[in-house]
Jmol script that loads the backbone (N, CA, C; Angstrom):
load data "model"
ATOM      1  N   UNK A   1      96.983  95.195 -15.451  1.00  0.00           N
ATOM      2  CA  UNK A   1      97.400  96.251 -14.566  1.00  0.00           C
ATOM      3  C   UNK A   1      97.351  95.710 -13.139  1.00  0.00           C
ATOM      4  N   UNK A   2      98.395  96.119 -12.471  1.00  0.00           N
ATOM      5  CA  UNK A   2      98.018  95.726 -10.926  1.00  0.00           C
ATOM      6  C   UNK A   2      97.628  96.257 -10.244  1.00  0.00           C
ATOM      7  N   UNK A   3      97.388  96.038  -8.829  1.00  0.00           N
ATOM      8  CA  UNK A   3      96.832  96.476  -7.844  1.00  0.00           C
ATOM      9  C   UNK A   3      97.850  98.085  -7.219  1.00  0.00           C
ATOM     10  N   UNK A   4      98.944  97.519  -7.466  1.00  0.00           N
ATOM     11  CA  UNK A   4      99.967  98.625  -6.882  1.00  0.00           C
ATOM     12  C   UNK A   4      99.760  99.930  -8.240  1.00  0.00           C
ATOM     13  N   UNK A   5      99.549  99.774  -9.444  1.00  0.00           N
ATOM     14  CA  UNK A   5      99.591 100.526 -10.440  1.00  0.00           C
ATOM     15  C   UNK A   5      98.089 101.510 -10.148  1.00  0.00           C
ATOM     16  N   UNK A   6      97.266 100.594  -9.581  1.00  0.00           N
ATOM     17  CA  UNK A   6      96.052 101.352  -9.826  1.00  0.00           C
ATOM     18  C   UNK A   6      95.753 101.826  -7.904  1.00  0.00           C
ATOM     19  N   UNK A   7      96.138 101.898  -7.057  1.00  0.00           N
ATOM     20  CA  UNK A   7      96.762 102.288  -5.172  1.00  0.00           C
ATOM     21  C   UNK A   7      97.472 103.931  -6.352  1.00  0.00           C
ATOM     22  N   UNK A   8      98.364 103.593  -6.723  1.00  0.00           N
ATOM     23  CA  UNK A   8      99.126 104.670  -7.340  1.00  0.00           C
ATOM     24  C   UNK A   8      98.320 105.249  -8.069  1.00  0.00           C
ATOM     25  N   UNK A   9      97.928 105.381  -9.075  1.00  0.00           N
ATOM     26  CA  UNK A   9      96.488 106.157 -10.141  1.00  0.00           C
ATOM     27  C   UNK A   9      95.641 106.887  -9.104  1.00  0.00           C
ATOM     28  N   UNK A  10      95.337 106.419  -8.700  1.00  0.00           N
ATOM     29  CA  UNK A  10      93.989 106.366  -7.672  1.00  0.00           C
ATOM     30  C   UNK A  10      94.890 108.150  -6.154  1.00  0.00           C
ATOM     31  N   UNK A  11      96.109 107.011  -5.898  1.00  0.00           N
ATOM     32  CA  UNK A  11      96.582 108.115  -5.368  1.00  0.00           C
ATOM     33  C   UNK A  11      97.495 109.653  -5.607  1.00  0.00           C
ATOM     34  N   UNK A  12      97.469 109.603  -7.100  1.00  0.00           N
ATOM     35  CA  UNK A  12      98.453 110.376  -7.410  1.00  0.00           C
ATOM     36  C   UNK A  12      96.460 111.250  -7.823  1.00  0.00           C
ATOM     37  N   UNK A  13      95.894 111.018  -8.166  1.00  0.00           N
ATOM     38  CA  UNK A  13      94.094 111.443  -8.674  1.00  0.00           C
ATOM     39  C   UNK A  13      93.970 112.082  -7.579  1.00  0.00           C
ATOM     40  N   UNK A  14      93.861 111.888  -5.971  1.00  0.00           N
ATOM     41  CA  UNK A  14      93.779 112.638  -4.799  1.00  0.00           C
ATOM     42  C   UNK A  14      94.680 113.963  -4.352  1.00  0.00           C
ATOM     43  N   UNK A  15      95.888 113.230  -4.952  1.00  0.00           N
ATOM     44  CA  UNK A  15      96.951 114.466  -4.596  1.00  0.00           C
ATOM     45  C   UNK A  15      96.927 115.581  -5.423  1.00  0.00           C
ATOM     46  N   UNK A  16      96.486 115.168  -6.383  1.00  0.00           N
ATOM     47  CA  UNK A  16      95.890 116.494  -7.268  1.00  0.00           C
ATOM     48  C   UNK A  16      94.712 117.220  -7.088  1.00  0.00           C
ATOM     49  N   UNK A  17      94.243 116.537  -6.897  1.00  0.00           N
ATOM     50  CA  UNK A  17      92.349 116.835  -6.410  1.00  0.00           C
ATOM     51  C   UNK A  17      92.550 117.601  -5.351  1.00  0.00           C
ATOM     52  N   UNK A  18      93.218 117.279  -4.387  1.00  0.00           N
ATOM     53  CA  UNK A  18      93.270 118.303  -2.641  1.00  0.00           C
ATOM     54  C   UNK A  18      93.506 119.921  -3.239  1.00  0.00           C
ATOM     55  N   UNK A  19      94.827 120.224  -3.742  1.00  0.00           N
ATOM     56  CA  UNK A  19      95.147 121.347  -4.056  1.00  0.00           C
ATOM     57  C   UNK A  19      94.084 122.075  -4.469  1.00  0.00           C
ATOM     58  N   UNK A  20      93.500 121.822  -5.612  1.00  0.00           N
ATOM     59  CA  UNK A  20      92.538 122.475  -6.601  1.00  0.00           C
ATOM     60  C   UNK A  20      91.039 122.566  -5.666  1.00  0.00           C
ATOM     61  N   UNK A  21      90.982 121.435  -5.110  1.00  0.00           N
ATOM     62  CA  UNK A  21      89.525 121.748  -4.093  1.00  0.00           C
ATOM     63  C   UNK A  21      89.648 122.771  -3.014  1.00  0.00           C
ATOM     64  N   UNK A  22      90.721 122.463  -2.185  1.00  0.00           N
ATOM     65  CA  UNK A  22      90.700 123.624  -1.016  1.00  0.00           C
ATOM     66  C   UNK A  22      90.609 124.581  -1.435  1.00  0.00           C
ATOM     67  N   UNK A  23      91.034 125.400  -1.990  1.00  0.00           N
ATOM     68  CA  UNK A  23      90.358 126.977  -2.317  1.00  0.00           C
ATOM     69  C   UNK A  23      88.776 127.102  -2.078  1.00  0.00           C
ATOM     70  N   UNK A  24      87.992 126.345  -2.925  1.00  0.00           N
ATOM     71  CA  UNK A  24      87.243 126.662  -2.771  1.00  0.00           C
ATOM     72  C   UNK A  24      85.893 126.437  -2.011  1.00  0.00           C
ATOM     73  N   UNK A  25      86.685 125.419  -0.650  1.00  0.00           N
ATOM     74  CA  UNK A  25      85.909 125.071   0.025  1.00  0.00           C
ATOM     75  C   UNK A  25      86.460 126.270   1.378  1.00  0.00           C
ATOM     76  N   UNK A  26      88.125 126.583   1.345  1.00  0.00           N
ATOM     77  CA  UNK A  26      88.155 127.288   2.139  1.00  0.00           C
ATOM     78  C   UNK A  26      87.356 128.695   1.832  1.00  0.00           C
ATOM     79  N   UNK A  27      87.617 129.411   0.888  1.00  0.00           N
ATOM     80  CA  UNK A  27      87.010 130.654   0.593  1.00  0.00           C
ATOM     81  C   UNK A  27      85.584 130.875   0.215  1.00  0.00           C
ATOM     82  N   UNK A  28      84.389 130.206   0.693  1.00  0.00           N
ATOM     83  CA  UNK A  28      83.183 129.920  -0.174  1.00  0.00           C
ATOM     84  C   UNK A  28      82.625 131.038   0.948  1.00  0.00           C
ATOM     85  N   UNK A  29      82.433 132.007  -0.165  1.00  0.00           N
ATOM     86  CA  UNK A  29      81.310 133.061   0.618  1.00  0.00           C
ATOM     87  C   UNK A  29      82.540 134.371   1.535  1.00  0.00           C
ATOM     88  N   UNK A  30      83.150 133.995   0.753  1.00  0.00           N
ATOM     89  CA  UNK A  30      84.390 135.219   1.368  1.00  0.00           C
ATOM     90  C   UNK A  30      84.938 135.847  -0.209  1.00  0.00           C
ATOM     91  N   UNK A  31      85.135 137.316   0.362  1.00  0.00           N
ATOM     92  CA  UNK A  31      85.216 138.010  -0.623  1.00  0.00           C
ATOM     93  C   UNK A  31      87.156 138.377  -0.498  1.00  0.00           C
ATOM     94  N   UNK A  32      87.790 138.494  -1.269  1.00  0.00           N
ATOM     95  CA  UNK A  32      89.340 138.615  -1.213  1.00  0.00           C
ATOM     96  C   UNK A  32      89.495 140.201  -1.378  1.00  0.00           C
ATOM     97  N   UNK A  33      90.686 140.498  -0.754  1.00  0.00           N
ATOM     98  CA  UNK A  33      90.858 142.109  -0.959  1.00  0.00           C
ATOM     99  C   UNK A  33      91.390 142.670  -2.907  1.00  0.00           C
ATOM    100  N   UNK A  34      90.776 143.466  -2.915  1.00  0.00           N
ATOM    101  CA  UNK A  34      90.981 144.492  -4.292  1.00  0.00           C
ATOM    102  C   UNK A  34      92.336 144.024  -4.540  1.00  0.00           C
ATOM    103  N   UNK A  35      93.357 143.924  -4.308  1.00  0.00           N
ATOM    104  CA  UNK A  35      94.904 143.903  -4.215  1.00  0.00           C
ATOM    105  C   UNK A  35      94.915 142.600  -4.493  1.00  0.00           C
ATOM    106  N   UNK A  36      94.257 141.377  -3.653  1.00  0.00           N
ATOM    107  CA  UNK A  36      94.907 140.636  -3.857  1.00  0.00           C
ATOM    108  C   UNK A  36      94.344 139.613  -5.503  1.00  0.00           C
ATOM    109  N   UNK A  37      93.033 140.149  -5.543  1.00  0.00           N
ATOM    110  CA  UNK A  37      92.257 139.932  -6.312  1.00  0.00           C
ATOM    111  C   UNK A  37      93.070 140.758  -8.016  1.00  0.00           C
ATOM    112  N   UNK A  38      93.667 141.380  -7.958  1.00  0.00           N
ATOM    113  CA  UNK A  38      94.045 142.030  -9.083  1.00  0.00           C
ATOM    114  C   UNK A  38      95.844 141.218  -9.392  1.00  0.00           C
ATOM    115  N   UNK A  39      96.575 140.919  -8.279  1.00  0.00           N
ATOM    116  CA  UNK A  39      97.456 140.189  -8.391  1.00  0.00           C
ATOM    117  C   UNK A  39      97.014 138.880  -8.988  1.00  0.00           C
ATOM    118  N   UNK A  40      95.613 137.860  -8.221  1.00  0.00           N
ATOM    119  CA  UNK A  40      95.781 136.986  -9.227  1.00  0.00           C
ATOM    120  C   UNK A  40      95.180 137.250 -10.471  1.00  0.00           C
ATOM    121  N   UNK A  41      94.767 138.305 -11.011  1.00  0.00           N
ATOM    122  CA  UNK A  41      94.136 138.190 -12.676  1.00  0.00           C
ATOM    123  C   UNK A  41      95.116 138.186 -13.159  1.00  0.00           C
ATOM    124  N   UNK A  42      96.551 138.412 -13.093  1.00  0.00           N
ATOM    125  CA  UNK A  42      97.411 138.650 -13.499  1.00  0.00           C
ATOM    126  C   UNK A  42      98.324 137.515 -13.398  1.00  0.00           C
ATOM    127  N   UNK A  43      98.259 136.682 -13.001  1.00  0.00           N
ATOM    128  CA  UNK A  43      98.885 135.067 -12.719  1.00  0.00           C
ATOM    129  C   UNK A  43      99.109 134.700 -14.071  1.00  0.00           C
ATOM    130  N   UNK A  44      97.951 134.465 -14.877  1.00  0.00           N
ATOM    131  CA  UNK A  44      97.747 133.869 -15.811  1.00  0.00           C
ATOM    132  C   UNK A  44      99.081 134.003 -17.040  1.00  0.00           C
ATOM    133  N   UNK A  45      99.151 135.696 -16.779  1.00  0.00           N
ATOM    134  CA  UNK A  45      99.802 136.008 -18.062  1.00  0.00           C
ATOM    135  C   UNK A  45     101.690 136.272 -17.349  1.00  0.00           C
ATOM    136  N   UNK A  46     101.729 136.536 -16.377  1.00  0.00           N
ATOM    137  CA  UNK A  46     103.057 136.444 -15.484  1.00  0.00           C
ATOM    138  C   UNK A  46     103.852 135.174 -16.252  1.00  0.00           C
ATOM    139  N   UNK A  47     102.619 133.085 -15.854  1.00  0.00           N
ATOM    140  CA  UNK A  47     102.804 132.090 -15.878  1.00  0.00           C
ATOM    141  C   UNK A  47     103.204 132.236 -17.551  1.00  0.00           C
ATOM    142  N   UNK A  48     102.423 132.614 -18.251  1.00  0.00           N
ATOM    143  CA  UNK A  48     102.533 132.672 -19.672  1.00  0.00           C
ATOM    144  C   UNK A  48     103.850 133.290 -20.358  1.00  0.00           C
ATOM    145  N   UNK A  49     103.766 134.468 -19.832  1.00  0.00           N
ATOM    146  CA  UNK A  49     105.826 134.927 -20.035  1.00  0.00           C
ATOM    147  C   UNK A  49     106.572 134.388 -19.813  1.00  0.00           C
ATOM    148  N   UNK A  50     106.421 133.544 -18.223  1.00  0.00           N
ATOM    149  CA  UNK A  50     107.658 133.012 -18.058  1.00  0.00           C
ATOM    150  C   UNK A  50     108.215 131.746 -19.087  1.00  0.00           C
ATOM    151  N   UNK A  51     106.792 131.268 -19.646  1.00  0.00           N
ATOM    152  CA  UNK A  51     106.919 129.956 -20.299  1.00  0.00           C
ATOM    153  C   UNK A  51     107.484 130.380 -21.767  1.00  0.00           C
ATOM    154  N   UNK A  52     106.990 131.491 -22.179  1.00  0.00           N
ATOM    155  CA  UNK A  52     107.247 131.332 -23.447  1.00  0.00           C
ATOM    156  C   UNK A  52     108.452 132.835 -23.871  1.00  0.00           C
ATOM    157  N   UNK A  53     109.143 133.316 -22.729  1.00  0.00           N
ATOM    158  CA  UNK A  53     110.401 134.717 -22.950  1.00  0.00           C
ATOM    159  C   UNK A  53     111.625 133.499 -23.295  1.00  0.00           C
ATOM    160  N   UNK A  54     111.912 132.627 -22.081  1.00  0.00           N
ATOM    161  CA  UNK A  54     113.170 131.526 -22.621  1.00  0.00           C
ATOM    162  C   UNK A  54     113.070 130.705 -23.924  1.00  0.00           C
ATOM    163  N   UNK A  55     111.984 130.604 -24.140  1.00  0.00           N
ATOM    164  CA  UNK A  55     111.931 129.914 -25.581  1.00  0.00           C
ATOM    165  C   UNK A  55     112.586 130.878 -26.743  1.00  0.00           C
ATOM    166  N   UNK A  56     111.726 132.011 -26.603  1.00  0.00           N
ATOM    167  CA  UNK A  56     112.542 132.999 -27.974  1.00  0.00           C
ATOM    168  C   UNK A  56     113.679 133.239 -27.982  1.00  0.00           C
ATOM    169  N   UNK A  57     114.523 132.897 -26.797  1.00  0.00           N
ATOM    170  CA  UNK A  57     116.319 133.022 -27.256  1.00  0.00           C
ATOM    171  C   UNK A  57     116.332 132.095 -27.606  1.00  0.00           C
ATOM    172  N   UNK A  58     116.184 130.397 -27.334  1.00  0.00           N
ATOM    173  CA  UNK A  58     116.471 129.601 -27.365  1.00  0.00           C
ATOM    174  C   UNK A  58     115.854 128.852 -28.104  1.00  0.00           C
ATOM    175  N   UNK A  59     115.490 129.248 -29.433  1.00  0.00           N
ATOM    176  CA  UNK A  59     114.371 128.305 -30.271  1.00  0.00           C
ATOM    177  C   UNK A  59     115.388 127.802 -31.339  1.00  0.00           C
ATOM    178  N   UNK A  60     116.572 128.697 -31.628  1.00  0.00           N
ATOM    179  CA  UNK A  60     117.545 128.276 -32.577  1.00  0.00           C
ATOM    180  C   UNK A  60     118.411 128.837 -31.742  1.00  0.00           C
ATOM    181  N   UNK A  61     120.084 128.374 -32.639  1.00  0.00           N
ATOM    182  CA  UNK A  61     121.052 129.230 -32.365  1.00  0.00           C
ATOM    183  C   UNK A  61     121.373 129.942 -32.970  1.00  0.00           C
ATOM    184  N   UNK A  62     120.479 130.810 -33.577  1.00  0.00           N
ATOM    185  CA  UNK A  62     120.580 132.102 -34.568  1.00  0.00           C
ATOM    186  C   UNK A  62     119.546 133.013 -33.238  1.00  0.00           C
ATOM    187  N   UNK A  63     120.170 134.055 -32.688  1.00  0.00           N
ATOM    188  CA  UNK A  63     119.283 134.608 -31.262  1.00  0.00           C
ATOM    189  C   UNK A  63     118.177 135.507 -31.862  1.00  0.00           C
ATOM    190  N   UNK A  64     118.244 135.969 -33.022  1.00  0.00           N
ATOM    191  CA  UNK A  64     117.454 136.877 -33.908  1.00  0.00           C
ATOM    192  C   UNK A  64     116.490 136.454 -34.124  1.00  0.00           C
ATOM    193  N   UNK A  65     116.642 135.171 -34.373  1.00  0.00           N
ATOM    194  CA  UNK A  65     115.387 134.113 -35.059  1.00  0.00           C
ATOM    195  C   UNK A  65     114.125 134.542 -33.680  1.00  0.00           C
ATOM    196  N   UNK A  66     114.470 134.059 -33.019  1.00  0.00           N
ATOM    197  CA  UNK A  66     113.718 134.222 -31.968  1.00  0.00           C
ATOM    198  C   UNK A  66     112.872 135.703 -31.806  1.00  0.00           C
ATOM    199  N   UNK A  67     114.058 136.163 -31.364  1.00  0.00           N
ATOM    200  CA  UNK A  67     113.651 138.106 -31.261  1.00  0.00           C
ATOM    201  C   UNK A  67     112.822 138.519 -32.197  1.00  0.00           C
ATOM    202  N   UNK A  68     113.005 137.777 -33.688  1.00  0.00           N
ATOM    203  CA  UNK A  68     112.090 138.768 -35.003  1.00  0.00           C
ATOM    204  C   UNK A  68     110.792 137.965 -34.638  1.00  0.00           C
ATOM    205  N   UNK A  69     110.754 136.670 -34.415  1.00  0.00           N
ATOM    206  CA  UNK A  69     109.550 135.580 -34.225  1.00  0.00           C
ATOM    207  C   UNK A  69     108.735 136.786 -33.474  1.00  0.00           C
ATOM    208  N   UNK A  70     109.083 137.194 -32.412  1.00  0.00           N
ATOM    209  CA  UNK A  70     108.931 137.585 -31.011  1.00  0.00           C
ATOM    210  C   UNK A  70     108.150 139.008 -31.231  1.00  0.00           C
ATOM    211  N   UNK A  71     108.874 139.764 -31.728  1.00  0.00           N
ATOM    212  CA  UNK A  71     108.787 140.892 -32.383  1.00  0.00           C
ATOM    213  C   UNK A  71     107.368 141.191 -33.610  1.00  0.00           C
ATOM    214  N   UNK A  72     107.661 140.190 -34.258  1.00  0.00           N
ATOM    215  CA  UNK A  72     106.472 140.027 -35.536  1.00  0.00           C
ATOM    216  C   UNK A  72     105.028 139.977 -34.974  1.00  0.00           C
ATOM    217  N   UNK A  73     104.790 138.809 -33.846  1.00  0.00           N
ATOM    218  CA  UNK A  73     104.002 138.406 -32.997  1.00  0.00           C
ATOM    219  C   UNK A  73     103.084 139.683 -32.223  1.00  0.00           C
ATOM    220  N   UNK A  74     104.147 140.130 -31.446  1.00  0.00           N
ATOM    221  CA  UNK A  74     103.798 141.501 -30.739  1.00  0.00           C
ATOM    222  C   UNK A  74     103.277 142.619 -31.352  1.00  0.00           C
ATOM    223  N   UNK A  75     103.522 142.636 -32.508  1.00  0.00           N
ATOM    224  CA  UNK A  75     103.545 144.015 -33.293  1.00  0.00           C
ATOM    225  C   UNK A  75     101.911 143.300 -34.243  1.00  0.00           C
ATOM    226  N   UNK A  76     101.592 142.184 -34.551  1.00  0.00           N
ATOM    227  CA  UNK A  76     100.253 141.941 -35.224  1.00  0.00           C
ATOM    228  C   UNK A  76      99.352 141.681 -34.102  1.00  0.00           C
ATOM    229  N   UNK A  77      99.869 141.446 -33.201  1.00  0.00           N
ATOM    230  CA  UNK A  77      98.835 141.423 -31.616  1.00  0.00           C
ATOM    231  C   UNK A  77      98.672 142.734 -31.304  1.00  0.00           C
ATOM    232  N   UNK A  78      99.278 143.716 -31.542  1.00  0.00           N
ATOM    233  CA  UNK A  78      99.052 144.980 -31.366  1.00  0.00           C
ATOM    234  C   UNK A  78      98.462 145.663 -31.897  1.00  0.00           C
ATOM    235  N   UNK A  79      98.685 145.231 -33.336  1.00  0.00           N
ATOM    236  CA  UNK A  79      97.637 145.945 -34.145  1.00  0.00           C
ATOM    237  C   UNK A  79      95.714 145.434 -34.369  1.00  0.00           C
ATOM    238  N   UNK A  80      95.877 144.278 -32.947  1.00  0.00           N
ATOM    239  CA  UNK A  80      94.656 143.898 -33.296  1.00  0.00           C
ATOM    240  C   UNK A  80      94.331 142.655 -34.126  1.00  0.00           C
ATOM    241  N   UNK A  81      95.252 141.874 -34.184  1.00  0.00           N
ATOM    242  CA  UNK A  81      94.624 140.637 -35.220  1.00  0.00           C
ATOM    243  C   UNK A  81      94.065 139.805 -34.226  1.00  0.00           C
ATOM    244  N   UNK A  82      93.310 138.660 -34.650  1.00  0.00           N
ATOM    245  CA  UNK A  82      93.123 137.508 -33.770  1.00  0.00           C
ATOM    246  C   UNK A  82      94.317 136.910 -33.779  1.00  0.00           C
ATOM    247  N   UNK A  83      94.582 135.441 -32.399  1.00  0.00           N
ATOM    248  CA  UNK A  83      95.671 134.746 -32.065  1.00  0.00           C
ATOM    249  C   UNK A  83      95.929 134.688 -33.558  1.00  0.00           C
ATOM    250  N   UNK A  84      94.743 133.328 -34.063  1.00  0.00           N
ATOM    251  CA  UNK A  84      95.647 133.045 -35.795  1.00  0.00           C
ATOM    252  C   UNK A  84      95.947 133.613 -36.827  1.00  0.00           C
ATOM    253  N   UNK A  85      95.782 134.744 -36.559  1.00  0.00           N
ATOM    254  CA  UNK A  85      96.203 136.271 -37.711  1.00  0.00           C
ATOM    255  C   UNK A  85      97.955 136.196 -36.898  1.00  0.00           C
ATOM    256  N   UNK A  86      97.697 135.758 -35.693  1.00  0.00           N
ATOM    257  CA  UNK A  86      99.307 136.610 -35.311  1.00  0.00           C
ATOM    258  C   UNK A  86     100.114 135.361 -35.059  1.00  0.00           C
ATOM    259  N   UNK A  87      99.777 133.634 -34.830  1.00  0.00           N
ATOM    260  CA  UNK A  87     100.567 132.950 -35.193  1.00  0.00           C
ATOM    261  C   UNK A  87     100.997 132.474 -36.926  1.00  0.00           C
ATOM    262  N   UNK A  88     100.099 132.889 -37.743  1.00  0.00           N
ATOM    263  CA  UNK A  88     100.186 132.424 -38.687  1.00  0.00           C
ATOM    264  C   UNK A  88     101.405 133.885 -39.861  1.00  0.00           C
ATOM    265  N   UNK A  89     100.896 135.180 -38.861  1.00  0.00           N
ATOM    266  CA  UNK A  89     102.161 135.885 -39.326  1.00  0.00           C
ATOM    267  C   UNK A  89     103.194 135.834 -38.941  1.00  0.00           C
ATOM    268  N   UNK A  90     103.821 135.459 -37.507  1.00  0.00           N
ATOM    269  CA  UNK A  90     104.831 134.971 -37.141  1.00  0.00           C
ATOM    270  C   UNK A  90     105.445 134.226 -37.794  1.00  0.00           C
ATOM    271  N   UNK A  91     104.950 132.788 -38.637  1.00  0.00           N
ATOM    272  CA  UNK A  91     105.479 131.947 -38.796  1.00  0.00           C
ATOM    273  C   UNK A  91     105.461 132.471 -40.507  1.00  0.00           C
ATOM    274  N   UNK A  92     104.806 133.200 -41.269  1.00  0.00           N
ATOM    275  CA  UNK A  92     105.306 133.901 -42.724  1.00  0.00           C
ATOM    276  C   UNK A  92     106.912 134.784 -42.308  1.00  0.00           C
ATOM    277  N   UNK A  93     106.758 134.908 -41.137  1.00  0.00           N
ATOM    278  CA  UNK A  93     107.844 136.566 -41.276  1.00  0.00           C
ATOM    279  C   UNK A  93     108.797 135.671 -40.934  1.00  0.00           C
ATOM    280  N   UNK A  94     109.284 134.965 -39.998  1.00  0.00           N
ATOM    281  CA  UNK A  94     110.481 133.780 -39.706  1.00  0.00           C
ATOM    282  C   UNK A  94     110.605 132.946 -41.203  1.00  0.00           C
ATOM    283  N   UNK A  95     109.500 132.119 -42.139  1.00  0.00           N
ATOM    284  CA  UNK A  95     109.729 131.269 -43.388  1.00  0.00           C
ATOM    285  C   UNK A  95     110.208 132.665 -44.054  1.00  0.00           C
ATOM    286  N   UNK A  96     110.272 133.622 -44.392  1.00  0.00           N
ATOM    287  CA  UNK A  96     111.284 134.595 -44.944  1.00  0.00           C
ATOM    288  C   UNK A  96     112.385 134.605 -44.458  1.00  0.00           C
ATOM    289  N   UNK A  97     112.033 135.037 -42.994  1.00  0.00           N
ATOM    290  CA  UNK A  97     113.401 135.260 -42.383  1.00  0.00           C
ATOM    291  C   UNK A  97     114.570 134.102 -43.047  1.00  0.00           C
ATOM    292  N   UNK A  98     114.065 132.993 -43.063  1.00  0.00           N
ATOM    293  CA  UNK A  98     114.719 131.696 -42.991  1.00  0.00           C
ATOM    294  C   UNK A  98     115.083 131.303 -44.195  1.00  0.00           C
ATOM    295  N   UNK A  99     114.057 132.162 -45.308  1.00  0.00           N
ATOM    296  CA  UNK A  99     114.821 131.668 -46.663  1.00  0.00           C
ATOM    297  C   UNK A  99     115.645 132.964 -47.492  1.00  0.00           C
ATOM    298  N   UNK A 100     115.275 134.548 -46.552  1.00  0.00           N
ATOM    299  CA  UNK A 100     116.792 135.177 -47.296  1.00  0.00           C
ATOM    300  C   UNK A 100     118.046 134.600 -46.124  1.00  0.00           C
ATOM    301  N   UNK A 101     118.200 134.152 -45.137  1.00  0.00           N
ATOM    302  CA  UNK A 101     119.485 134.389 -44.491  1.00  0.00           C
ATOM    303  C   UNK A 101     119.536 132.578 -44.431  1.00  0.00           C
TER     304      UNK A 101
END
end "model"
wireframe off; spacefill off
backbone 0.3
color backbone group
């Protein structure tokens, strides 16, 4: 490995590191407003939709496939299963889906 490979490692390790540290060196001992504090609990799952709404049209080119995936998911998360109660029914209700059509 060279010197320029590991200048680079070393500096791409900092440029990541800054972001994630300042918060909490700027905010240490400061309290954030109700508002803004409730916007970010909600980051998490905003980031999470956005990642995974384009996938369910676009997982096949059958648009259904997706939607029932989508659908199956929601509806055993709703009723309360754990995650692997509701990925593992997702993926029974699509291996049907997939072997009547």
């Amino acid at each position: 490995m060279t010197s320029e490979m590991v200048w680079m490692i070393i500096g791409m390790g900092v440029v990541t590191y800054i972001p994630r540290m300042l918060p909490f060196v700027l905010f240490r001992g400061k309290e954030l407003p109700e508002f803004l504090q409730g916007i970010l609990k909600n980051v998490p799952y905003a980031t999470l939709g956005a990642l995974i709404f384009p996938g369910i049209f676009f997982i096949q080119e059958d648009i259904w496939y997706g939607v029932l995936g989508a659908a199956a998911a929601f509806l055993i998360a709703y009723l309360g299963a754990n995650v692997i109660v509701v990925v593992l029914g997702s993926i029974a209700v699509l291996s049907l889906y997939s072997f009547i059509f």
